[in-house]
N, CA, C and O atoms as a Maestro MAE file, in Angstrom:
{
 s_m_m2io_version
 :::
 2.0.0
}

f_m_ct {
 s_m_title
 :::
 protein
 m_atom[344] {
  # First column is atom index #
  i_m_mmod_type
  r_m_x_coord
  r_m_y_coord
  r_m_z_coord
  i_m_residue_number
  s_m_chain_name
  s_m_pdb_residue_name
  s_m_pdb_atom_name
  i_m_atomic_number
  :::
  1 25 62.683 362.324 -33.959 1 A "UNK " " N  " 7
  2 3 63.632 362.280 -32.865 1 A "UNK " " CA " 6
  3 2 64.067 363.685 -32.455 1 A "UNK " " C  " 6
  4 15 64.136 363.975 -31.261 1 A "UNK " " O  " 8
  5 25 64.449 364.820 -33.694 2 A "UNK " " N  " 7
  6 3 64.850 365.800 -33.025 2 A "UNK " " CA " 6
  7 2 63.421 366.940 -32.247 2 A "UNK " " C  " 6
  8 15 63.519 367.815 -31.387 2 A "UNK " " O  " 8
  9 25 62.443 366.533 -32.854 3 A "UNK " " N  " 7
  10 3 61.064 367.075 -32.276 3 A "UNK " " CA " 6
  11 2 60.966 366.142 -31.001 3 A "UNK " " C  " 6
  12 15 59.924 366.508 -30.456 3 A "UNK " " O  " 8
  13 25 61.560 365.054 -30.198 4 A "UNK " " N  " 7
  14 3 61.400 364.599 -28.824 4 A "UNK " " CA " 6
  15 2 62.457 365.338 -28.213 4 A "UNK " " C  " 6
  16 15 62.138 365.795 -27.115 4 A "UNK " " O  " 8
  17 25 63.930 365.665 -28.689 5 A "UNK " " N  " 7
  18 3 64.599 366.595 -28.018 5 A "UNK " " CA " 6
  19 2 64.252 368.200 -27.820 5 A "UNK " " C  " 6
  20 15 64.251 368.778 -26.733 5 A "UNK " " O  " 8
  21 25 64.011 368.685 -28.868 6 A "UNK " " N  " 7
  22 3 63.024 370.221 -28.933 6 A "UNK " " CA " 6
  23 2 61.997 370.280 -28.166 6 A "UNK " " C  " 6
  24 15 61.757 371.410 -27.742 6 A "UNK " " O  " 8
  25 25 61.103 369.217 -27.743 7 A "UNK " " N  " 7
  26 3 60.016 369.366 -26.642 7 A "UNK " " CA " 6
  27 2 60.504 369.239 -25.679 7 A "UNK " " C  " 6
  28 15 60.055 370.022 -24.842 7 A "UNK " " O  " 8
  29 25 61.608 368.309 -25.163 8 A "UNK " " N  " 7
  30 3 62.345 368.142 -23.919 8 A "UNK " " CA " 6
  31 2 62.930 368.860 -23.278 8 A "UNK " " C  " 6
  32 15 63.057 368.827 -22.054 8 A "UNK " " O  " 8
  33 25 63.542 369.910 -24.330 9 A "UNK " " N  " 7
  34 3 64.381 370.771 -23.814 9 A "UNK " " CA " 6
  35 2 63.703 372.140 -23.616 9 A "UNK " " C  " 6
  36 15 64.231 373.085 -23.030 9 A "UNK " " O  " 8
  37 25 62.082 372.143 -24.344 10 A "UNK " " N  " 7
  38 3 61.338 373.295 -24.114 10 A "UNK " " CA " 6
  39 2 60.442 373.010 -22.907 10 A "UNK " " C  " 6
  40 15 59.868 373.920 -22.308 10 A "UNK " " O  " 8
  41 25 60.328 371.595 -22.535 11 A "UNK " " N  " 7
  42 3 59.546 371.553 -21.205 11 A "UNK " " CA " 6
  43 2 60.852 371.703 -19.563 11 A "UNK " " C  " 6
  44 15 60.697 372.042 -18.390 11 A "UNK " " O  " 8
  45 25 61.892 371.290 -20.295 12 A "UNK " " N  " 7
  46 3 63.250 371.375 -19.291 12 A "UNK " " CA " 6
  47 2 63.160 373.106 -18.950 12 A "UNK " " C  " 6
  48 15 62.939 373.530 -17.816 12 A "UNK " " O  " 8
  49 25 63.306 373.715 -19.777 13 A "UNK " " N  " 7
  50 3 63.244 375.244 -19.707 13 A "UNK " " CA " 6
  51 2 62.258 376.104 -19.099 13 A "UNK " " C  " 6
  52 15 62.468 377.007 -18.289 13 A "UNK " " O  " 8
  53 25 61.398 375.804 -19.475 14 A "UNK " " N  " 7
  54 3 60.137 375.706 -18.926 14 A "UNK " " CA " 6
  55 2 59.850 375.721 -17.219 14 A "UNK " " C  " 6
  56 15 59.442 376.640 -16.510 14 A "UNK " " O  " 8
  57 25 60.375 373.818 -16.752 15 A "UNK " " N  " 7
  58 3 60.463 373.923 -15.762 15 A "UNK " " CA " 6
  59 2 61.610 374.765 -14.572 15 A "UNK " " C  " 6
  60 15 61.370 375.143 -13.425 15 A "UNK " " O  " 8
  61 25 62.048 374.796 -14.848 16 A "UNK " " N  " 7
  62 3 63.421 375.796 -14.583 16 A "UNK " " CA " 6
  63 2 63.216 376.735 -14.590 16 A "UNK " " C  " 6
  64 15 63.700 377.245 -13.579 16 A "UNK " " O  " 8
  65 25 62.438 377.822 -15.517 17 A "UNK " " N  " 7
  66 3 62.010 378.719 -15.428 17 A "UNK " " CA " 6
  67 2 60.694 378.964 -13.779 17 A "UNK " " C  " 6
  68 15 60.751 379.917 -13.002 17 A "UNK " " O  " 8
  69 25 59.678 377.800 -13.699 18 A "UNK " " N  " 7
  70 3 59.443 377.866 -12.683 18 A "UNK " " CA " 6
  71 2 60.028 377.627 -11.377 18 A "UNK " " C  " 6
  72 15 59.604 378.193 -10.369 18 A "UNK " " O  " 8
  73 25 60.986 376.806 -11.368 19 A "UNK " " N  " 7
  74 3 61.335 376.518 -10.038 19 A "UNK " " CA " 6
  75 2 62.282 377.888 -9.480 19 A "UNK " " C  " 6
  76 15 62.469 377.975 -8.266 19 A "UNK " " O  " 8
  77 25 62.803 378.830 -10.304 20 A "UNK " " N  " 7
  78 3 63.655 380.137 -9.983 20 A "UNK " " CA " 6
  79 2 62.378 381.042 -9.897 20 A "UNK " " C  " 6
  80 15 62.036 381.692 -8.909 20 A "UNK " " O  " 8
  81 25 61.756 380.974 -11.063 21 A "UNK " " N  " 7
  82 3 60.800 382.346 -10.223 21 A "UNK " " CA " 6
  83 2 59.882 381.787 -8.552 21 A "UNK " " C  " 6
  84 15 59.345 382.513 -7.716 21 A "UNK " " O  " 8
  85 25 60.008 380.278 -8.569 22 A "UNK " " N  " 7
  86 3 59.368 379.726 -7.124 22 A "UNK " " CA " 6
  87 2 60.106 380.553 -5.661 22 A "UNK " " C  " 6
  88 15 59.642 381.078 -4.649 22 A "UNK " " O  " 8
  89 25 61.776 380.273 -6.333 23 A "UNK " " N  " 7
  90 3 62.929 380.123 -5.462 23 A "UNK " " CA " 6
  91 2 62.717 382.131 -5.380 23 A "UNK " " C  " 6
  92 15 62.981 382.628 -4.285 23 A "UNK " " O  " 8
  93 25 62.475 382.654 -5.996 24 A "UNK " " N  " 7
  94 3 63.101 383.758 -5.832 24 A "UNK " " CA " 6
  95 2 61.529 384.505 -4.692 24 A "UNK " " C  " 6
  96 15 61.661 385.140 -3.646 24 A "UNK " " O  " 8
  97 25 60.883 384.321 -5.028 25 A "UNK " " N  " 7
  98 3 59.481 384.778 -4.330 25 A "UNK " " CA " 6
  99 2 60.256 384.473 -2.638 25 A "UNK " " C  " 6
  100 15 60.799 385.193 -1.799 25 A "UNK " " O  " 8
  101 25 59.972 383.184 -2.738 26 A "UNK " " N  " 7
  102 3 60.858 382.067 -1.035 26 A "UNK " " CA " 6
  103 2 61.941 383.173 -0.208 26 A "UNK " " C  " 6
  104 15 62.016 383.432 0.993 26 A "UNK " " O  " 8
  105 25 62.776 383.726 -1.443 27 A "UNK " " N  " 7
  106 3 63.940 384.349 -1.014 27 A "UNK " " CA " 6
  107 2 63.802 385.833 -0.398 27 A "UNK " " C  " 6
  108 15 64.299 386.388 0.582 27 A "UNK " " O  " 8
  109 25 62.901 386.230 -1.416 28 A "UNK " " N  " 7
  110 3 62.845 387.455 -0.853 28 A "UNK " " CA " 6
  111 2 61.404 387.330 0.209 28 A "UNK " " C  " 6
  112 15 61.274 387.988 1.241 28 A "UNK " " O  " 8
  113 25 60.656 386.590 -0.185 29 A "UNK " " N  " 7
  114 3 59.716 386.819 1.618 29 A "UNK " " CA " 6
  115 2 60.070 385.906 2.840 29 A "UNK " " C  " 6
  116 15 59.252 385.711 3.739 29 A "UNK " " O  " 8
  117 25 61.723 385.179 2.834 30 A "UNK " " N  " 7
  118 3 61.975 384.690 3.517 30 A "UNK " " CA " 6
  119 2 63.165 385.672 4.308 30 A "UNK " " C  " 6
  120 15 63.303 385.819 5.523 30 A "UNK " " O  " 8
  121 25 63.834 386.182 3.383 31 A "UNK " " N  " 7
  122 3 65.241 387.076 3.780 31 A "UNK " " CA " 6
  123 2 64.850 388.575 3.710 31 A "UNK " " C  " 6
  124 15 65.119 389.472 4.509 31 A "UNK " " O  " 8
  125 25 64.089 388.622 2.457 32 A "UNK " " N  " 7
  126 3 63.471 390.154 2.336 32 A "UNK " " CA " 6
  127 2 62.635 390.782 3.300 32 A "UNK " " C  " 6
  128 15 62.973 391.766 3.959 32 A "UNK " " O  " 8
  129 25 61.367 390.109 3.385 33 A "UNK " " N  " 7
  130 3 60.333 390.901 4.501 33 A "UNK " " CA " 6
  131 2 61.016 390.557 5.622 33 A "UNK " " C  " 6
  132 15 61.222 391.463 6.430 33 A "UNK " " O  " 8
  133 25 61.554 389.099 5.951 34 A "UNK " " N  " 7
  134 3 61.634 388.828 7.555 34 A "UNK " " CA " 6
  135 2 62.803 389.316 7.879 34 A "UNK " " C  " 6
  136 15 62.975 389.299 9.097 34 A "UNK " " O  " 8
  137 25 64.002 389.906 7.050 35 A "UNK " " N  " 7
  138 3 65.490 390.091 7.525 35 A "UNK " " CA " 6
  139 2 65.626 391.409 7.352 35 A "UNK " " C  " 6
  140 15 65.465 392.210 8.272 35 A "UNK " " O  " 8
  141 25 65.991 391.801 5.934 36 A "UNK " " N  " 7
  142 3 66.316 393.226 5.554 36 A "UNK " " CA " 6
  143 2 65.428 393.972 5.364 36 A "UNK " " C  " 6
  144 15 65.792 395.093 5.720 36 A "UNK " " O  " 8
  145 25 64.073 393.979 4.854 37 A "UNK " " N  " 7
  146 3 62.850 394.756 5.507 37 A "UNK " " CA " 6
  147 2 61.940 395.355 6.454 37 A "UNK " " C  " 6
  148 15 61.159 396.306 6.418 37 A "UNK " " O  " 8
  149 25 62.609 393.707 8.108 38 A "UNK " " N  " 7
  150 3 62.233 394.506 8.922 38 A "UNK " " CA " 6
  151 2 62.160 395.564 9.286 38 A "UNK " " C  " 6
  152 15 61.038 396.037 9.471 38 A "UNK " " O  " 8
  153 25 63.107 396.196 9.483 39 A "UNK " " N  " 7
  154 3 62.725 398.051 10.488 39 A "UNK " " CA " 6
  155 2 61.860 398.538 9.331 39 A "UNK " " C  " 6
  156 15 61.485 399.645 9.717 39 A "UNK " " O  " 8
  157 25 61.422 398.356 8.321 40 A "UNK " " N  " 7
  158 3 60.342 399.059 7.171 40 A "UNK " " CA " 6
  159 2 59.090 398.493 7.554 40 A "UNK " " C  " 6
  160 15 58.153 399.277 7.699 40 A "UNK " " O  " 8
  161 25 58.874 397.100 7.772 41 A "UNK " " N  " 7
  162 3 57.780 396.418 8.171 41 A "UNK " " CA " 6
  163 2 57.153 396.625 9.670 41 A "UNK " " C  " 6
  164 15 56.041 396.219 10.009 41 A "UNK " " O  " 8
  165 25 58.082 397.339 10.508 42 A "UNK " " N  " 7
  166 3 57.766 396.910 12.091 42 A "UNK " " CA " 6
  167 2 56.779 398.203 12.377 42 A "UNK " " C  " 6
  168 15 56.518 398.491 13.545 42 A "UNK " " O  " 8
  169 25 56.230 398.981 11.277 43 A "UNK " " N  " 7
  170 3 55.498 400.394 11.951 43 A "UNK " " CA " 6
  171 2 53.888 400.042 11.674 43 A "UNK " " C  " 6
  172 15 52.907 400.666 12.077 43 A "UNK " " O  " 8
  173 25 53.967 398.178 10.405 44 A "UNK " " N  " 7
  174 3 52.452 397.953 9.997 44 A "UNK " " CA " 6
  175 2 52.132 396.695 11.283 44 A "UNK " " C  " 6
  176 15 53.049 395.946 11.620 44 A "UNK " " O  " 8
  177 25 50.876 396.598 11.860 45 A "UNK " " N  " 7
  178 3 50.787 395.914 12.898 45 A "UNK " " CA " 6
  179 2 49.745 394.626 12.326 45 A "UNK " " C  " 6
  180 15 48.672 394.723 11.729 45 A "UNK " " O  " 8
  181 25 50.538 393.348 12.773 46 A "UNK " " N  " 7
  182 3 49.545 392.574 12.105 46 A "UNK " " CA " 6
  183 2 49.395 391.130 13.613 46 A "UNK " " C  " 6
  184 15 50.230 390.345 14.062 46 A "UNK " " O  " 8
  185 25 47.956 391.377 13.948 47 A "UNK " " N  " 7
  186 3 47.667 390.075 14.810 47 A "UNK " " CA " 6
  187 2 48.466 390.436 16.309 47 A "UNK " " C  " 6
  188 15 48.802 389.536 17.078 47 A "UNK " " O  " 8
  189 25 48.737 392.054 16.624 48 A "UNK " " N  " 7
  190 3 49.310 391.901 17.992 48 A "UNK " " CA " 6
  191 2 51.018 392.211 17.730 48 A "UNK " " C  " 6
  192 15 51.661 392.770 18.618 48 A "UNK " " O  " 8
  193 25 51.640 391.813 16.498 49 A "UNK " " N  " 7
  194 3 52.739 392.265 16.528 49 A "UNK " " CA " 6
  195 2 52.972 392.968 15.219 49 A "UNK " " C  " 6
  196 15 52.093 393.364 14.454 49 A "UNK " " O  " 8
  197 25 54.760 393.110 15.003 50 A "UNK " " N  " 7
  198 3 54.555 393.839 13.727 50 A "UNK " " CA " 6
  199 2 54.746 393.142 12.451 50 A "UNK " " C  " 6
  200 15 55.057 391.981 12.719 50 A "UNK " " O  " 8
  201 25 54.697 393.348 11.043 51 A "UNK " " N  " 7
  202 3 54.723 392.169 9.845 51 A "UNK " " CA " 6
  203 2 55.695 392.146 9.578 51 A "UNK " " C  " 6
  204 15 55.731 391.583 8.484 51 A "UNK " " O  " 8
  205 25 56.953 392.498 9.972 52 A "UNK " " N  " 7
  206 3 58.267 391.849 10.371 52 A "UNK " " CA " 6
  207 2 58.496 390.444 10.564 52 A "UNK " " C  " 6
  208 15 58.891 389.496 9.886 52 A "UNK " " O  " 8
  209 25 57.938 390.746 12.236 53 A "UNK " " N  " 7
  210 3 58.277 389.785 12.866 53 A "UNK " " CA " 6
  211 2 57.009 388.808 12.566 53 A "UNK " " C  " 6
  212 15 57.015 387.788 13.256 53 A "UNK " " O  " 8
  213 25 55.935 388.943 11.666 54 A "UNK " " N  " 7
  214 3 54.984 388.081 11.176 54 A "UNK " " CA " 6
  215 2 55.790 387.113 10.572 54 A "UNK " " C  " 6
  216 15 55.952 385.961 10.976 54 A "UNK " " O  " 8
  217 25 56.444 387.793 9.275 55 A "UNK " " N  " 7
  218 3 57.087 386.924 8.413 55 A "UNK " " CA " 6
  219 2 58.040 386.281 8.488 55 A "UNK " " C  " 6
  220 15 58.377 385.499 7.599 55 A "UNK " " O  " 8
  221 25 58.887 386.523 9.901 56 A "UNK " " N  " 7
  222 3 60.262 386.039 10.285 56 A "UNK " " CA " 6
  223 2 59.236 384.883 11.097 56 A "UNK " " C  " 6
  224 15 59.912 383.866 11.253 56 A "UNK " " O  " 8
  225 25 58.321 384.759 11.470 57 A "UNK " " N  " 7
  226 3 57.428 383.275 11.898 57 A "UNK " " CA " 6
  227 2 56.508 382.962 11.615 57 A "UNK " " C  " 6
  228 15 56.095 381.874 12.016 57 A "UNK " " O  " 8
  229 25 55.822 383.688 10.870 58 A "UNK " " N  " 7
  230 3 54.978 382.374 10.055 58 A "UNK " " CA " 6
  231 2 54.791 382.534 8.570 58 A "UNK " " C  " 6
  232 15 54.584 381.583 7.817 58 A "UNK " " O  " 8
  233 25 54.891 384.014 8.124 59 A "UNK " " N  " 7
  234 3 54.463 384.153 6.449 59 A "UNK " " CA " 6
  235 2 55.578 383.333 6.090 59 A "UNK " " C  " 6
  236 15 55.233 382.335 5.458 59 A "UNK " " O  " 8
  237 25 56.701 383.429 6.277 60 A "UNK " " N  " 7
  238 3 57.742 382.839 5.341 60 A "UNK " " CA " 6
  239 2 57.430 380.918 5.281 60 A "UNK " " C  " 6
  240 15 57.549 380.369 4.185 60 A "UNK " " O  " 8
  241 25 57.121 380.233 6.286 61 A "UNK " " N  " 7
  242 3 56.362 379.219 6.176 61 A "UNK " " CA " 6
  243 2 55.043 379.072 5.341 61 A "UNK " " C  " 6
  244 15 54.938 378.241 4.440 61 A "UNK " " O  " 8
  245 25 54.314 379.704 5.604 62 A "UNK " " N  " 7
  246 3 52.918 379.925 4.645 62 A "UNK " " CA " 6
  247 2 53.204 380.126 3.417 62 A "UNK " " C  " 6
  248 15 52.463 379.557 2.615 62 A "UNK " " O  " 8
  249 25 54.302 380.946 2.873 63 A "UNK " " N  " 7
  250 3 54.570 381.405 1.777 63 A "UNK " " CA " 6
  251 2 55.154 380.459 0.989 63 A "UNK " " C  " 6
  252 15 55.185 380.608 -0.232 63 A "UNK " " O  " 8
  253 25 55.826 379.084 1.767 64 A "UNK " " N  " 7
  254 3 56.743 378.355 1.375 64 A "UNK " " CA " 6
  255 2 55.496 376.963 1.051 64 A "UNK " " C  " 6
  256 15 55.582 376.066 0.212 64 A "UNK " " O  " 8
  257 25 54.453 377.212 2.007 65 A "UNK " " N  " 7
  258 3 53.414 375.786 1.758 65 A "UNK " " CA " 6
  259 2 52.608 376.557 0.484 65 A "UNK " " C  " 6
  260 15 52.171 375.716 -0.303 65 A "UNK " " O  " 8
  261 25 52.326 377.843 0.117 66 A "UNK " " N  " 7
  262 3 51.763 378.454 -0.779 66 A "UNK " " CA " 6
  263 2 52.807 378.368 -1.956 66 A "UNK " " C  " 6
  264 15 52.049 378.322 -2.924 66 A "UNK " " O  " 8
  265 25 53.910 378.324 -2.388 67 A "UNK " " N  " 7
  266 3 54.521 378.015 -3.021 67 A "UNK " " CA " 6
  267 2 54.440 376.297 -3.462 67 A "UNK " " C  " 6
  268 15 54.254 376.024 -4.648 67 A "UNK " " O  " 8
  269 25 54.521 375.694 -2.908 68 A "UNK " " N  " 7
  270 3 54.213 373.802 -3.087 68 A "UNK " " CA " 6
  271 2 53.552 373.497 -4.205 68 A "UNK " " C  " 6
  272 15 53.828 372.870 -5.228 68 A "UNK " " O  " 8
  273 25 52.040 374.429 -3.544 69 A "UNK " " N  " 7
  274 3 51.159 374.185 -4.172 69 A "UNK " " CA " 6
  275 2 51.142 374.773 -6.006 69 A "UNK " " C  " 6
  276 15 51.097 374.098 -7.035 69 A "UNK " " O  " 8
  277 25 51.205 376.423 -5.795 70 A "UNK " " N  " 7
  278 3 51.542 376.506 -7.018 70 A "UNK " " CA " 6
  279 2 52.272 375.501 -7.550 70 A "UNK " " C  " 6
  280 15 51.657 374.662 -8.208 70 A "UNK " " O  " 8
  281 25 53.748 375.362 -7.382 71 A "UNK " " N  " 7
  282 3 54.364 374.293 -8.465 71 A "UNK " " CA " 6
  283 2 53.633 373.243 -8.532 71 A "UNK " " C  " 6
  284 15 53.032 373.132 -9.600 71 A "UNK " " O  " 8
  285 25 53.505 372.622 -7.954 72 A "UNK " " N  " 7
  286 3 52.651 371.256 -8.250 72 A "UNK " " CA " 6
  287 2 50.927 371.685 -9.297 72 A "UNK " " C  " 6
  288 15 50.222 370.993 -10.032 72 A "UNK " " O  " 8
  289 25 50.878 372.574 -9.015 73 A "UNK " " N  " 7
  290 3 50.002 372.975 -10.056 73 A "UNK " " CA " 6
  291 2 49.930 373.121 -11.702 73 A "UNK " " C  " 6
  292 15 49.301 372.733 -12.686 73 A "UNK " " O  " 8
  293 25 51.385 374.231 -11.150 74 A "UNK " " N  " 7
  294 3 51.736 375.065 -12.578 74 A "UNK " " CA " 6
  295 2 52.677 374.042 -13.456 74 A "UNK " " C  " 6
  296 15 52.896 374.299 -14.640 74 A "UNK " " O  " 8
  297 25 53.344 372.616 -12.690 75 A "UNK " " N  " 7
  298 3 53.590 371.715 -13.542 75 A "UNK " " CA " 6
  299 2 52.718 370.377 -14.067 75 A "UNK " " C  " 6
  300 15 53.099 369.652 -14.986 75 A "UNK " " O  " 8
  301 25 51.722 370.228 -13.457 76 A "UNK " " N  " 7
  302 3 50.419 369.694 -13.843 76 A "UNK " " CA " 6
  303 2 50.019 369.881 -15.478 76 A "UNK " " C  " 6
  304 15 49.818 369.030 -16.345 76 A "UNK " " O  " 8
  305 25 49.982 371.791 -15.538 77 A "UNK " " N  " 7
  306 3 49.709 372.457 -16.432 77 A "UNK " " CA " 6
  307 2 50.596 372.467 -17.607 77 A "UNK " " C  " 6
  308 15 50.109 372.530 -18.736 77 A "UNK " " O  " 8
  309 25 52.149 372.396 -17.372 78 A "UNK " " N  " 7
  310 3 53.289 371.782 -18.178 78 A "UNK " " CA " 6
  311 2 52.876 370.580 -18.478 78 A "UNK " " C  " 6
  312 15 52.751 370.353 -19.682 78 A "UNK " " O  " 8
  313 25 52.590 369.623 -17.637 79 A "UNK " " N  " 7
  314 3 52.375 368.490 -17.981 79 A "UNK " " CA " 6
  315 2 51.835 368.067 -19.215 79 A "UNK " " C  " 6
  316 15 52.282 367.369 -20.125 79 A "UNK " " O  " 8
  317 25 50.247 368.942 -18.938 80 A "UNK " " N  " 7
  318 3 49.220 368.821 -19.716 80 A "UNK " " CA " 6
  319 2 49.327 369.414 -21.430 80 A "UNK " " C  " 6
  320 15 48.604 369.134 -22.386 80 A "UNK " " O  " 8
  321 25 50.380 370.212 -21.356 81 A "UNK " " N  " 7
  322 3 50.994 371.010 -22.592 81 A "UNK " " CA " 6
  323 2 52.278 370.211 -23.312 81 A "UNK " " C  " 6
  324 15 52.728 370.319 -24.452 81 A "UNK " " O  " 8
  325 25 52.497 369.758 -22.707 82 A "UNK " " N  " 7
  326 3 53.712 368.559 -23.796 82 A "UNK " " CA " 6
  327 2 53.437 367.785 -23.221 82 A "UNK " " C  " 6
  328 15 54.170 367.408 -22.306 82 A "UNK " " O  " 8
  329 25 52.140 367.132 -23.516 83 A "UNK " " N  " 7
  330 3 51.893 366.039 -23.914 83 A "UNK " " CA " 6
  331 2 52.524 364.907 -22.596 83 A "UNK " " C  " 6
  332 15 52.764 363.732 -22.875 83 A "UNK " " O  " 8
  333 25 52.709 365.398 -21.343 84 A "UNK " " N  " 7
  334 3 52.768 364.131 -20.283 84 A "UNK " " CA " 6
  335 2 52.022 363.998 -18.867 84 A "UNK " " C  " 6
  336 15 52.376 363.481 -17.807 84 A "UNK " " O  " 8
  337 25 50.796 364.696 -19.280 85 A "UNK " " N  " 7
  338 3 49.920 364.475 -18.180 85 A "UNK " " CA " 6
  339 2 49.732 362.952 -17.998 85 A "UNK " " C  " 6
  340 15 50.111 362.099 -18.801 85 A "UNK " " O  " 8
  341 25 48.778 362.620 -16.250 86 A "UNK " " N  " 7
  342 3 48.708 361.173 -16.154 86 A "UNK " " CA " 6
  343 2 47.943 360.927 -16.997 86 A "UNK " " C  " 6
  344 15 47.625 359.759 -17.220 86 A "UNK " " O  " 8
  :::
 }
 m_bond[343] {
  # First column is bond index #
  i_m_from
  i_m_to
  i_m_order
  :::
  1 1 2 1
  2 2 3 1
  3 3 4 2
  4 3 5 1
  5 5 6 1
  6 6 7 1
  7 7 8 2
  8 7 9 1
  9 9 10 1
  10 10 11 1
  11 11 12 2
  12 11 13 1
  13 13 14 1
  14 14 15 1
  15 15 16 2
  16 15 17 1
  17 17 18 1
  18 18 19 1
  19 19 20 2
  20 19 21 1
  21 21 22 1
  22 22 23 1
  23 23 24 2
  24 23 25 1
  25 25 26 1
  26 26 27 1
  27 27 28 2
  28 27 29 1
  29 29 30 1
  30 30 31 1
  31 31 32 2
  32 31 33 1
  33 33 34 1
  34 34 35 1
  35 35 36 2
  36 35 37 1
  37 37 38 1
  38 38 39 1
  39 39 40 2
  40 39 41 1
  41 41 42 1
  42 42 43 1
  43 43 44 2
  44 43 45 1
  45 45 46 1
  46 46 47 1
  47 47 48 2
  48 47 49 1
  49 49 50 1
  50 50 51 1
  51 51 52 2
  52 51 53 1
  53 53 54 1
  54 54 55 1
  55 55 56 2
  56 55 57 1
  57 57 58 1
  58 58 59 1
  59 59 60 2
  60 59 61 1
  61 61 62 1
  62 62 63 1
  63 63 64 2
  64 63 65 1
  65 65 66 1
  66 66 67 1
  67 67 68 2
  68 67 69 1
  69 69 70 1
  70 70 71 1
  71 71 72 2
  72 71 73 1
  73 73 74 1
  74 74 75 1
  75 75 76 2
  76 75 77 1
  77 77 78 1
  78 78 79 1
  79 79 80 2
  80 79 81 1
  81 81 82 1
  82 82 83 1
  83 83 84 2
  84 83 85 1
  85 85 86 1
  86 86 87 1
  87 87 88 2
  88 87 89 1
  89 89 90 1
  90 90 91 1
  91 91 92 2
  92 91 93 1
  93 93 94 1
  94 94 95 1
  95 95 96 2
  96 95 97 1
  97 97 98 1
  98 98 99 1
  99 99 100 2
  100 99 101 1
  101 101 102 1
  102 102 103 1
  103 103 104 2
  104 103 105 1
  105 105 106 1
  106 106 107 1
  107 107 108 2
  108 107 109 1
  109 109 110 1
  110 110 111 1
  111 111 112 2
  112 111 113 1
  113 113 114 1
  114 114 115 1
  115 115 116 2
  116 115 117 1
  117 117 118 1
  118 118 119 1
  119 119 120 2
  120 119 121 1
  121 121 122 1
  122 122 123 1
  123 123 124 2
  124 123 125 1
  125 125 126 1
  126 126 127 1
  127 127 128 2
  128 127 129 1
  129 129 130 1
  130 130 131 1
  131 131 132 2
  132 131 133 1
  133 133 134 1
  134 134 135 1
  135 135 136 2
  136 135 137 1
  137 137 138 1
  138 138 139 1
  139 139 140 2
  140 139 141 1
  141 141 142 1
  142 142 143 1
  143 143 144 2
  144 143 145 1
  145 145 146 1
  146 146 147 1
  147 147 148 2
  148 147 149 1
  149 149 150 1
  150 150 151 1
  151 151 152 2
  152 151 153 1
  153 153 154 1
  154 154 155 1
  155 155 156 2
  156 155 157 1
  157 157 158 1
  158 158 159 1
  159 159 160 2
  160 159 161 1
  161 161 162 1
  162 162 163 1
  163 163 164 2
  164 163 165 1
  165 165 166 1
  166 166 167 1
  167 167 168 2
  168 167 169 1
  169 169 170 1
  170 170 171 1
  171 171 172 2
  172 171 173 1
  173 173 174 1
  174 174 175 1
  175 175 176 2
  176 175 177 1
  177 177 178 1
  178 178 179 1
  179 179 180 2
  180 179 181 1
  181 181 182 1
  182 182 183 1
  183 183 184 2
  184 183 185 1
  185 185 186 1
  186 186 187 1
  187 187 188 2
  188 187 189 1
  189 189 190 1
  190 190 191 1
  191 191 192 2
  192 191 193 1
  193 193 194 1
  194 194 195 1
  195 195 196 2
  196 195 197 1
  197 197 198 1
  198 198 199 1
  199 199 200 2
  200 199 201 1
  201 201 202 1
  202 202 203 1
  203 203 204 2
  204 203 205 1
  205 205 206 1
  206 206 207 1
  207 207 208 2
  208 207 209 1
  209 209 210 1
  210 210 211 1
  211 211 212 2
  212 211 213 1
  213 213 214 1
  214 214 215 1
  215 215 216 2
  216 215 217 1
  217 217 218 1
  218 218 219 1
  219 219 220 2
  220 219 221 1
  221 221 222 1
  222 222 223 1
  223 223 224 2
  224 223 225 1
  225 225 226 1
  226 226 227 1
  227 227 228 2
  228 227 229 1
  229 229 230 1
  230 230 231 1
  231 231 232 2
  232 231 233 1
  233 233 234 1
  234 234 235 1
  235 235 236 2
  236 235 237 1
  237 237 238 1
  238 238 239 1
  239 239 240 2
  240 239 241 1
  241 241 242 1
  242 242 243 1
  243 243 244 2
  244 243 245 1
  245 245 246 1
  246 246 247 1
  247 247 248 2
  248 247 249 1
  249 249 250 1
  250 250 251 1
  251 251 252 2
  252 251 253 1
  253 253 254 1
  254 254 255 1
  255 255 256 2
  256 255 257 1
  257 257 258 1
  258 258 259 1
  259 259 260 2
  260 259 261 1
  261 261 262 1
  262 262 263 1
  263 263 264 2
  264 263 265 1
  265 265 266 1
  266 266 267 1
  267 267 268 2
  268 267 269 1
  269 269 270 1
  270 270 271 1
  271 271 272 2
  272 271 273 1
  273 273 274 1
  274 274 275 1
  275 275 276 2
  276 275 277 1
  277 277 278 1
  278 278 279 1
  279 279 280 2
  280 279 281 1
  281 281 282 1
  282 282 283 1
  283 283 284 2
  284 283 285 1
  285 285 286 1
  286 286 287 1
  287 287 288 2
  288 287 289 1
  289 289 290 1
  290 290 291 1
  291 291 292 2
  292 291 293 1
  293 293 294 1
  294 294 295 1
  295 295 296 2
  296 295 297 1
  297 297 298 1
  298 298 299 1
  299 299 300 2
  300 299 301 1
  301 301 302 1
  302 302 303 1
  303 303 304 2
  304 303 305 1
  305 305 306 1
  306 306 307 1
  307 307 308 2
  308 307 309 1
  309 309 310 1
  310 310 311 1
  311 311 312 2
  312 311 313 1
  313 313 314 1
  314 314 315 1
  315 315 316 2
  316 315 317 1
  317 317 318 1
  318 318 319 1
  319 319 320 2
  320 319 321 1
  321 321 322 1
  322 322 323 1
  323 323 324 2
  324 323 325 1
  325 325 326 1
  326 326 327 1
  327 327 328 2
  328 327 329 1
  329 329 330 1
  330 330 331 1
  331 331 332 2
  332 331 333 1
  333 333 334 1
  334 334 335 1
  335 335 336 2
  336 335 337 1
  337 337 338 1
  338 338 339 1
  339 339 340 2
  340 339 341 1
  341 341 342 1
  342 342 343 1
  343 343 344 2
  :::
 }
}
């Protein structure tokens, strides 16, 4: 019984640990490149404009469907490590 709480609480940790390093990537290429980085970003030119204003419309989306995926991956891989894959 206390080895089902010790795995629980090491796969709880675990996950948590991913969903903040998920959240923090989101944050800063959502607020970072597209907000407070702009005037640093606006001198590299990407597709016609600058990667500023890339990421203030579409990386921060891309980054956020590229994020999905990892987690749903990287907890697959939890899954598969304590023992609760399908």
């Amino acid at each position: 019984m206390a080895d089902d709480k010790s795995n629980a609480a090491e796969y709880w940790k675990a996950n948590v640990r991913t969903i903040i390093g998920c959240l923090a990537v989101w944050a800063f290429v959502s607020y970072g490149c597209a907000i407070l980085f702009r005037p640093l970003l606006a001198s590299i030119p990407v597709g016609g404009t600058d990667l500023g204003f890339w990421f203030a419309q579409q990386g921060s989306i891309l980054t956020f469907i590229a994020l999905i995926f990892f987690y749903a991956w990287k907890m697959n891989k939890l899954d598969e490590k304590f023992g609760l894959g399908e």
